[in-house]
C-alpha positions as CSV (number, residue, x, y, z in Angstrom):
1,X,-43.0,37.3,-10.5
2,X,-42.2,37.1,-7.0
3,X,-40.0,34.3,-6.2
4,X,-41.0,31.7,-3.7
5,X,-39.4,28.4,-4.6
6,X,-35.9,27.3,-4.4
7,X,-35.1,23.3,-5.4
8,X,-32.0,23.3,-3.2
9,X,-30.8,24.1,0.0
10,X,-31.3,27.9,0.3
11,X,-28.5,30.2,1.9
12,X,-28.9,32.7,5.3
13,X,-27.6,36.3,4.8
14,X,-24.2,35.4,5.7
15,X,-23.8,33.0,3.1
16,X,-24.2,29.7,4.7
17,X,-26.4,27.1,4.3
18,X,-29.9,27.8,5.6
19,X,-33.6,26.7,6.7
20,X,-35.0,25.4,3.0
21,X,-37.4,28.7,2.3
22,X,-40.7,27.3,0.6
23,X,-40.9,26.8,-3.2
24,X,-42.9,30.1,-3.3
25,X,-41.5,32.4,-6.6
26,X,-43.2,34.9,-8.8
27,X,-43.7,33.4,-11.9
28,X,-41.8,36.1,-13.7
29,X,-43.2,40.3,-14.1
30,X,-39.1,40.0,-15.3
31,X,-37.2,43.2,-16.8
32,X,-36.1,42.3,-20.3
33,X,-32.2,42.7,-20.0
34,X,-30.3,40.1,-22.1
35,X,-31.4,40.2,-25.3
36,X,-31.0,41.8,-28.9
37,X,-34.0,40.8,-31.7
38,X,-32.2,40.1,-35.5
39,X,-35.3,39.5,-37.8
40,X,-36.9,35.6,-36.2
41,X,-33.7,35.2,-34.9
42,X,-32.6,35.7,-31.2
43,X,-29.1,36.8,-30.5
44,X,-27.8,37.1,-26.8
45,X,-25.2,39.7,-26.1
46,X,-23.1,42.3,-23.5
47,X,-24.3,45.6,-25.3
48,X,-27.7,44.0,-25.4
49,X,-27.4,43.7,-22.1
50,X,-25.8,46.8,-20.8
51,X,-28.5,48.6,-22.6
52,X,-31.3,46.8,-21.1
53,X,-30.1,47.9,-17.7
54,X,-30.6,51.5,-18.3
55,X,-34.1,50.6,-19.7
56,X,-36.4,51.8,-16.9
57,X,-34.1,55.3,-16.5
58,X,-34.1,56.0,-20.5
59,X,-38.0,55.1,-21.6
60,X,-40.0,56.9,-22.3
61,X,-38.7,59.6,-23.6
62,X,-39.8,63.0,-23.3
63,X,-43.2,63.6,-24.4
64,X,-43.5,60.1,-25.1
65,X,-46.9,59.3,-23.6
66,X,-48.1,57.4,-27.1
67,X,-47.3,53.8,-26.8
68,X,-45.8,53.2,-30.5
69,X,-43.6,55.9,-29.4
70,X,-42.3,54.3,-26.2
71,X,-42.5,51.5,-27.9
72,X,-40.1,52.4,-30.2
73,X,-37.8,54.4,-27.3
74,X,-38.0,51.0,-25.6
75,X,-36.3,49.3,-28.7
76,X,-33.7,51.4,-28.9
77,X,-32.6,51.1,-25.2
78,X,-32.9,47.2,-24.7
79,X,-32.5,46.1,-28.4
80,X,-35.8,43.8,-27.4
81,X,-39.2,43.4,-29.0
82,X,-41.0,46.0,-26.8
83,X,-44.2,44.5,-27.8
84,X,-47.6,46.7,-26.9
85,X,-50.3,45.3,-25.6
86,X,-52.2,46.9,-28.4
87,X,-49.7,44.6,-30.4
88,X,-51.1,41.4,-28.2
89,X,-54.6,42.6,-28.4
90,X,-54.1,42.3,-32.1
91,X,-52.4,38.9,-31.8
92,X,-54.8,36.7,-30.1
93,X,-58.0,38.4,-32.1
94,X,-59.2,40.3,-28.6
95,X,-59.3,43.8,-29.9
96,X,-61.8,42.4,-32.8
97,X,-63.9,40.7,-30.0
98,X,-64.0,43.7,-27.9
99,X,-64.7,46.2,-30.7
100,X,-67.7,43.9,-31.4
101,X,-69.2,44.1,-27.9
102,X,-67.5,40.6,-26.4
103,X,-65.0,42.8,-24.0
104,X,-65.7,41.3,-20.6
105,X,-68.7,43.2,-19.2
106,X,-70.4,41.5,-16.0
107,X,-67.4,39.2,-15.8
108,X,-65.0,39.5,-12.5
109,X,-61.5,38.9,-13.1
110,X,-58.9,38.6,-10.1
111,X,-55.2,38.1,-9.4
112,X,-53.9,36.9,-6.5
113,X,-50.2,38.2,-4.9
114,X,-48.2,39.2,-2.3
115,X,-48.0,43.0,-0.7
116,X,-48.6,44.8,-4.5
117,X,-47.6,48.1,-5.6
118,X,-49.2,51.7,-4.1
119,X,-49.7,52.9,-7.6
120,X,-51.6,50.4,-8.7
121,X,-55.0,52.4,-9.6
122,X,-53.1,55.1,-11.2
123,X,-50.7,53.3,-12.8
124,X,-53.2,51.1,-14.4
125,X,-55.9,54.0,-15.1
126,X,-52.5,56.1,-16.8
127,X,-52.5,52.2,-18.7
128,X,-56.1,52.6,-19.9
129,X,-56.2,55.8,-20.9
130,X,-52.6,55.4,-23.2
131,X,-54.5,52.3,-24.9
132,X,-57.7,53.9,-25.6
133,X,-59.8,51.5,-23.1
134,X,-62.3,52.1,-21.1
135,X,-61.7,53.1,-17.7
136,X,-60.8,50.1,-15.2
137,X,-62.7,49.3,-12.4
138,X,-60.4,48.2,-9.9
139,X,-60.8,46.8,-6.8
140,X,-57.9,45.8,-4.1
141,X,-58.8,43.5,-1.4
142,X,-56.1,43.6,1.7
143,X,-55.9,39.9,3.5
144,X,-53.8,40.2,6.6
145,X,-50.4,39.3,7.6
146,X,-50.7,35.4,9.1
147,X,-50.9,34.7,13.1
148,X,-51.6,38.4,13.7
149,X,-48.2,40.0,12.5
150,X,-48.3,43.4,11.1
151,X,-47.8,44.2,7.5
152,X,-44.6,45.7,6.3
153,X,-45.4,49.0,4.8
154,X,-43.9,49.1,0.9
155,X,-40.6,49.7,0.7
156,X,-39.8,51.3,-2.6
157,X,-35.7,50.6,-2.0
158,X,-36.2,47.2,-1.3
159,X,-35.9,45.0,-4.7
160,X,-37.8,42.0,-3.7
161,X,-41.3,44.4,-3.1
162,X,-40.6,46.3,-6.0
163,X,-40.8,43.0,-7.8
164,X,-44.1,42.4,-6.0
165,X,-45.6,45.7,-7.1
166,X,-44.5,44.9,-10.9
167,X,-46.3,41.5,-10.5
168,X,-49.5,43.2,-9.5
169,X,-49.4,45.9,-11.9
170,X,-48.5,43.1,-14.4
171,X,-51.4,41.0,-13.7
172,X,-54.1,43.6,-14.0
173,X,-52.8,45.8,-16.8
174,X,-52.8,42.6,-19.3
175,X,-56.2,41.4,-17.6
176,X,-57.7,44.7,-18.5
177,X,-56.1,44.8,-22.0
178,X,-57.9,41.5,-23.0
179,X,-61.1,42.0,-21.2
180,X,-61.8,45.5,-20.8
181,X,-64.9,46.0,-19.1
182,X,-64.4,43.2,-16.8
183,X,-64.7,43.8,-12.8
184,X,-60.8,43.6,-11.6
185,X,-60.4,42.6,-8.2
186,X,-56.8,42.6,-7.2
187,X,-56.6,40.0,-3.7
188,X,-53.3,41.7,-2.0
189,X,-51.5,39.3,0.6
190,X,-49.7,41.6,3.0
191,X,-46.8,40.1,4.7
192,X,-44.7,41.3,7.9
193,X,-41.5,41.3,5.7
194,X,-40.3,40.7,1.7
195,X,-36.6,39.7,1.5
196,X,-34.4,41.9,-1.2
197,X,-33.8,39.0,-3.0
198,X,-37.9,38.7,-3.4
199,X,-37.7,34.8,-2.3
200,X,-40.9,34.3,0.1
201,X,-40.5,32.3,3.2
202,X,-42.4,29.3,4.7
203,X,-45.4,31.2,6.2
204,X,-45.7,33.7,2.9
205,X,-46.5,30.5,1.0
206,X,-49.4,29.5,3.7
207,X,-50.6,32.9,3.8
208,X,-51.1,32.9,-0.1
209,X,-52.7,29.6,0.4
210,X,-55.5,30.9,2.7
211,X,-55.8,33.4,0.5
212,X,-56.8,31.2,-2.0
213,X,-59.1,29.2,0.0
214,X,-60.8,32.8,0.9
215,X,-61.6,33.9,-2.3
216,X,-62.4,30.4,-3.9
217,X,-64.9,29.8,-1.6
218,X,-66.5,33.3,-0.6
219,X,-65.5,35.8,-3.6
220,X,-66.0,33.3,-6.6
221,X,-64.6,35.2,-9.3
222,X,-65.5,34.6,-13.1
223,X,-61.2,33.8,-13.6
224,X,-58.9,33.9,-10.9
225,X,-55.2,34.4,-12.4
226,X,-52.0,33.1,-10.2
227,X,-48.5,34.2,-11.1
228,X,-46.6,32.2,-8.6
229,X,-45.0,28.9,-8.6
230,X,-44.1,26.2,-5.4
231,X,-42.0,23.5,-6.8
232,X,-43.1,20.0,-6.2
233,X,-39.5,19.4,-5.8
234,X,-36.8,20.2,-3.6
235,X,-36.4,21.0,-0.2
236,X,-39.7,22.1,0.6
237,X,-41.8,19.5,-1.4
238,X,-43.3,18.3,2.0
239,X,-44.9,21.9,2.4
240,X,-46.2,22.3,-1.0
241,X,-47.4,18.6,-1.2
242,X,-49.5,19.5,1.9
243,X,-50.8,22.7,0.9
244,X,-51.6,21.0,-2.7
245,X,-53.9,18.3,-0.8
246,X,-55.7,21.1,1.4
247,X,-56.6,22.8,-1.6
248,X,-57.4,20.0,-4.2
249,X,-60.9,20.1,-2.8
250,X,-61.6,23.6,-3.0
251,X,-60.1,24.0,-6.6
252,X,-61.8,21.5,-7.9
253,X,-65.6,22.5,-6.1
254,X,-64.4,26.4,-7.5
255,X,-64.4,24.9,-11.0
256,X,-68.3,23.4,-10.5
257,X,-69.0,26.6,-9.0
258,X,-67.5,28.2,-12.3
259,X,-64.2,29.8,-11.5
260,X,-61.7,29.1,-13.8
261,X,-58.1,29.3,-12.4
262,X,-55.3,29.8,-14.8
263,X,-51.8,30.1,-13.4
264,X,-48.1,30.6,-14.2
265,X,-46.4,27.4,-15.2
266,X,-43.0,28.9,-13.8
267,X,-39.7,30.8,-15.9
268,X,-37.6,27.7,-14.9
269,X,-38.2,25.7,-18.0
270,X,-38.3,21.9,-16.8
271,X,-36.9,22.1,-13.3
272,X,-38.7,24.9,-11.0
273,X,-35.8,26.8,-9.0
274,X,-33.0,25.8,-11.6
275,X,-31.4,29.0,-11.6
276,X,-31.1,29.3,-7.1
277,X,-29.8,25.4,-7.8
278,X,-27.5,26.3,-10.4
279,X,-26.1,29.0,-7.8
280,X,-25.9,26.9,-5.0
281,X,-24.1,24.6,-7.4
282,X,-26.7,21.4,-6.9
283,X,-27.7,19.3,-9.3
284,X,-31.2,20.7,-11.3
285,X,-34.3,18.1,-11.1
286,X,-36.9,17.5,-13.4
287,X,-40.4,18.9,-12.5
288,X,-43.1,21.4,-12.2
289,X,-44.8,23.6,-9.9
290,X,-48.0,24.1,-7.9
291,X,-50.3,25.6,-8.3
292,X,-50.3,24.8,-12.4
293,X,-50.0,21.0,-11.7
294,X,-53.7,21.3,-9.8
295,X,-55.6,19.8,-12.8
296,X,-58.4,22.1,-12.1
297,X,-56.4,24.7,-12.9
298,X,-55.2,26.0,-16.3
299,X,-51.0,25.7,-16.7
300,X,-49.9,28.4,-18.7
301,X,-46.7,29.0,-20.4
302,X,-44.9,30.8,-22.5
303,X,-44.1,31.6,-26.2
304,X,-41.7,33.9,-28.1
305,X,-43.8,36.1,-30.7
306,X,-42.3,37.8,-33.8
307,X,-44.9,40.8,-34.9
308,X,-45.5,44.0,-37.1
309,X,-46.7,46.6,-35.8
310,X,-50.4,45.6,-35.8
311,X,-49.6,42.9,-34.0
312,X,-49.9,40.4,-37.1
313,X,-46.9,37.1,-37.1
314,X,-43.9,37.2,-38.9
315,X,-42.9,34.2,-37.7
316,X,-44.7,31.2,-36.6
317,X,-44.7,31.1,-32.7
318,X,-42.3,29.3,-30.8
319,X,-41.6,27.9,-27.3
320,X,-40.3,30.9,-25.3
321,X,-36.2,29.8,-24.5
322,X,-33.5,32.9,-24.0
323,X,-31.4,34.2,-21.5
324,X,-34.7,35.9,-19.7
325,X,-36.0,31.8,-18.8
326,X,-38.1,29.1,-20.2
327,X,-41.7,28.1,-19.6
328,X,-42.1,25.6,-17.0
329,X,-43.2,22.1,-18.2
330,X,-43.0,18.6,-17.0
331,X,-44.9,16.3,-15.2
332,X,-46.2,16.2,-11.8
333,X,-45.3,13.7,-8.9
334,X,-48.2,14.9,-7.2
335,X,-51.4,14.8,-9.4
336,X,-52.5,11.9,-11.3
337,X,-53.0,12.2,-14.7
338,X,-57.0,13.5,-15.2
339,X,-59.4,12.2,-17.3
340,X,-59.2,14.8,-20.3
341,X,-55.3,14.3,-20.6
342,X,-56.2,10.6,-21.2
343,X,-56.1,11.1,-24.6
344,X,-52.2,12.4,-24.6
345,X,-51.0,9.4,-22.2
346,X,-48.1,8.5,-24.1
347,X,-46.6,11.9,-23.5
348,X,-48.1,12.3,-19.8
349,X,-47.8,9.1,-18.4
350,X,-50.0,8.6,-15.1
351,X,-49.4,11.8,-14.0
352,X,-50.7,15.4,-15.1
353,X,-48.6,17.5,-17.6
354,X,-48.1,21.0,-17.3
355,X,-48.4,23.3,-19.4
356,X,-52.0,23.3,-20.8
357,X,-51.8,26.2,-23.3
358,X,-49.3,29.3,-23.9
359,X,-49.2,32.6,-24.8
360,X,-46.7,35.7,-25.1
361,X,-43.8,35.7,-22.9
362,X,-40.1,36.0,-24.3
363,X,-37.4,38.6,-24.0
364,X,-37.2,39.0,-27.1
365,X,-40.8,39.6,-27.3
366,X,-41.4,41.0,-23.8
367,X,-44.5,43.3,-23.3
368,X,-44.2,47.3,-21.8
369,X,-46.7,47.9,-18.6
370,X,-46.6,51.0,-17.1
371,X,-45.4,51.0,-13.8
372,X,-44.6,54.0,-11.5
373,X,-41.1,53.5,-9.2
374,X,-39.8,56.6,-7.0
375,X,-42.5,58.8,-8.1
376,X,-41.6,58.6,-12.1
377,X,-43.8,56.3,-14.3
378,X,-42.5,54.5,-17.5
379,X,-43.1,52.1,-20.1
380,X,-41.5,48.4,-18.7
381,X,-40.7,45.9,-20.6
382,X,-41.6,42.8,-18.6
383,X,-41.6,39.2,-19.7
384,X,-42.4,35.7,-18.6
385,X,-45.3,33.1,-18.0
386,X,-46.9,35.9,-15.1
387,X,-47.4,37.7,-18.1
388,X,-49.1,34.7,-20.2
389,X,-51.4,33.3,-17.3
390,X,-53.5,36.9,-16.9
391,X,-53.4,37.1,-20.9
392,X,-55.4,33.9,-20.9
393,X,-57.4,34.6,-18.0
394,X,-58.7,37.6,-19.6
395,X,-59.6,35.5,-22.6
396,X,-61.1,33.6,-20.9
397,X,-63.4,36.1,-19.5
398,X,-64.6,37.2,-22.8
399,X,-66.0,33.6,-23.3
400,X,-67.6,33.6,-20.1
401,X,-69.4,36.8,-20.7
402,X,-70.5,35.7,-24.0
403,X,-71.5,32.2,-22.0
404,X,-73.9,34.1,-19.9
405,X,-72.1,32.3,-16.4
406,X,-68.7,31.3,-15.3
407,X,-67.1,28.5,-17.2
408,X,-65.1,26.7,-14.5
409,X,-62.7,24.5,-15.5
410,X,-61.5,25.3,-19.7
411,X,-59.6,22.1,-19.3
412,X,-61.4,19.8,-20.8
413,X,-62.9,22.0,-23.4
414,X,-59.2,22.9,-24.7
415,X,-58.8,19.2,-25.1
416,X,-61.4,18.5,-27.4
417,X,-60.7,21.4,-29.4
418,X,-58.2,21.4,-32.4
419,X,-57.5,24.7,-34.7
420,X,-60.9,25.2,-35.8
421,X,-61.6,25.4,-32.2
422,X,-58.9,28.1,-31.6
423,X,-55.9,25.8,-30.6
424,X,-53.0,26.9,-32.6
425,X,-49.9,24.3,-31.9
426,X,-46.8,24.9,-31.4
427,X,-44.0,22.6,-33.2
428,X,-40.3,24.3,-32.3
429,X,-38.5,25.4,-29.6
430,X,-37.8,23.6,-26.0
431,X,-37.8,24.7,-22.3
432,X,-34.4,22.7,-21.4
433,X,-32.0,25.0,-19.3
434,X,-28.7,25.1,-18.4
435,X,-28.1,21.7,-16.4
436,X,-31.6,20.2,-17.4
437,X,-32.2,18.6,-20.7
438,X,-36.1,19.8,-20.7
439,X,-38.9,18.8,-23.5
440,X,-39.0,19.0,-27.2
441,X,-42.4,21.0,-28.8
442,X,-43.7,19.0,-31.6
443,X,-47.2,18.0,-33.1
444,X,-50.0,17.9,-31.0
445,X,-49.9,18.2,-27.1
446,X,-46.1,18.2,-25.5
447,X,-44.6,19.2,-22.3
448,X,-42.9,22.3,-23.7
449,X,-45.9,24.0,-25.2
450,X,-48.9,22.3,-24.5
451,X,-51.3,22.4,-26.7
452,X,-49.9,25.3,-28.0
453,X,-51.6,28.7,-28.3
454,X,-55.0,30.5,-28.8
455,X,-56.8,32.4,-31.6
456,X,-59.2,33.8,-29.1
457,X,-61.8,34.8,-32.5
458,X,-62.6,31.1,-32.7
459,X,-61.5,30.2,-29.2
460,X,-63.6,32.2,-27.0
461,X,-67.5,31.2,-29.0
462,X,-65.8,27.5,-28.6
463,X,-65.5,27.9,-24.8
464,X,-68.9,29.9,-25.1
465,X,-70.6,27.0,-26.1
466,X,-69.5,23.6,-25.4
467,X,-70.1,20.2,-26.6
């Protein structure tokens, strides 16, 4: 996902010390580069690594336009899962749901970003058509540059809006796998500039917050998926404390209306903007990221899955932790604890804990979107917890559909629900990185997994129909 938040003191081009750029970072829509898959074991590694590199120039191969067979091309050049979303559909119980009518019709589904990618419709009608779904009907809404500067035309040499336009094509390729008739709306925040390095400055971060105010309160989708994360920490935690206040209202009255909001929990594992720290060579802090900490919205983040190749476990899940991140998770220093977490307080605290559920997002596990860079298209793998927020959104969507009306805010709901509800938990694994210690999965709700992950055949009738 686009990065937009750094934790430490950020550096100019010429290497010194800089203006603090705001915490603004794409969740993830990362390549899968450092890792080789050994049964349920994950093994980092050079050649794993060199061969990940060359992914997006060797898959697919010629003629490859089947997805198990890119599937399997991808293999061989990253030494990754290369999971299909035909593999995820399988997973969480969707394909069953959508066979059976329940696939999203007269539900909306949007994603939020920044500048987005010029192949979007084909890309994700090419997407459709490889998977055997119906075909997507995609809208893009354009929200201006802020205080009247011109947008940047795309760039297709410049790495940080490349990374944009795989976060868009991310987000609505995985919406439209798990809700395939759904409306998609994509909400495109052009900017005047995107740096290489795809870190998003001051006024990107309060353009994607009008943004959000805009369609909260006049589009009103049925789910409305963010992949990017603002650390409440670090230098710019005055910023992102302030746009978090302006906009507790609005998510919260979007809920009533009947909006849900599911977003990213971050890639960092416990401290958002860890890895920029690490490079700057300050000392990681503990913490998580707006927007997931709003407790109106749904914090999602991220497992590693082991499948066949119907999608069906051979291994339980785990919390998602290899060389490609960790799912953000923590507590906030902004948002009190709310009223349905009350009954997880002695892991929480008084404040709200992120995440709320998870879903597919590993390296090892990472999922192939097709994406079109310098006129060629091919199957990427991408990973991360921008990959596991539109996965639930579009879950979420199916129970809304079979609910008649927007379901707001799941929150609560997911609370009260235990397995036979479709609230699978998660017991191993851990988001610590590399300077932070991070959280420990284990029974019940935690701060590495949440409440762990979804069987959306018992999950989405649950959300349907409420206490």
């Amino acid at each position: 996902m686009p990065r937009t938040t750094r934790s430490a003191t950020t550096r100019t081009r010429d290497g010194e010390p800089g203006r603090a750029r705001t915490p603004l970072r794409l969740a993830a829509a990362l390549l899968a580069s450092v890792l080789a898959l050994t049964g349920c074991q994950t093994v980092a590694g050079s050649e794993a690594a060199k061969r990940a590199r060359a992914a997006m120039a060797t898959t697919p191969e010629p003629g490859a336009t089947a997805t198990a067979e890119a599937r399997r091309a991808c293999v061989r050049a990253t030494g990754t899962g290369c999971y299909t979303f035909t593999q995820l559909r399988g997973l969480y119980g969707t394909k069953t749901l959508n066979d059976g009518g329940n696939d999203g019709a007269g539900t909306t589904v949007a994603a939020l970003g920044v500048v987005g990618s010029p192949h979007l419709a084909a890309d994700l009608r090419h997407f459709s058509h490889a998977l055997g779904l119906p075909a997507p009907r995609l809208e893009v809404v354009r929200h201006q540059p802020p205080h009247g500067a011109k947008a940047a035309p795309f760039d297709e040499d410049n790495a940080g809006m490349l990374a944009t336009a795989r976060e868009a094509t991310l987000d609505m390729e995985a919406l439209h796998a798990m809700a395939p008739r759904a409306a998609l709306v994509y909400h495109q925040v052009d900017l005047p500039g995107v740096d290489a390095d795809g870190v998003l400055d001051a006024r990107a971060a309060e353009a994607l917050a009008a943004a959000m105010r805009t369609v909260l309160t006049e589009q009103r989708p049925d789910v409305l998926s963010l992949s990017f994360v603002m650390s409440e920490r670090g230098d710019s935690a005055d910023q992102v404390a302030a746009l978090a206040r302006g906009l507790r209202p609005v998510l919260a009255e979007a809920a009533r209306a009947g909006t849900t909001v599911v977003a990213a929990s971050g890639d960092d594992g416990a401290s958002p903007g860890s890895a920029q720290a690490a490079q700057l060579g300050a000392k990681p802090v503990r913490g998580v990221a707006w927007p997931a900490s709003d407790p109106s919205v749904t914090a999602v983040g991220g497992t590693r899955v082991t499948l066949d190749e119907a999608g069906h476990r051979r291994c339980a899940d785990t919390v998602w932790n290899d060389k490609g991140g960790a799912p953000g998770g923590g507590t906030s220093v902004l948002m009190r604890r709310p009223r349905y977490q009350d009954g997880v307080r002695e892991v929480t605290g008084a404040k709200r804990g992120v995440p709320d559920i998870s879903l597919s997002a590993s390296a090892a596990g990472s999922t192939m979107v097709w994406f079109t860079h310098a006129g060629r298209g091919a199957w990427v793998p991408m990973l991360g917890t921008s990959l596991a927020a539109p996965l639930f959104g579009g879950i979420v969507a199916l129970a809304a559909q079979r609910a008649g009306h927007g379901l707001g805010a799941v929150n609560p709901a997911l609370y009260r629900l235990g397995r036979d509800g479709g609230v699978r938990d998660i017991t191993t694994g851990d988001n610590a990185t590399e300077g932070t210690s991070g959280y420990r999965a284990g029974r019940g709700y935690d701060l590495a997994s949440g409440l762990g992950t979804v069987d959306a055949g018992k999950l989405v009738p649950a959300l349907a129909t409420p206490e």
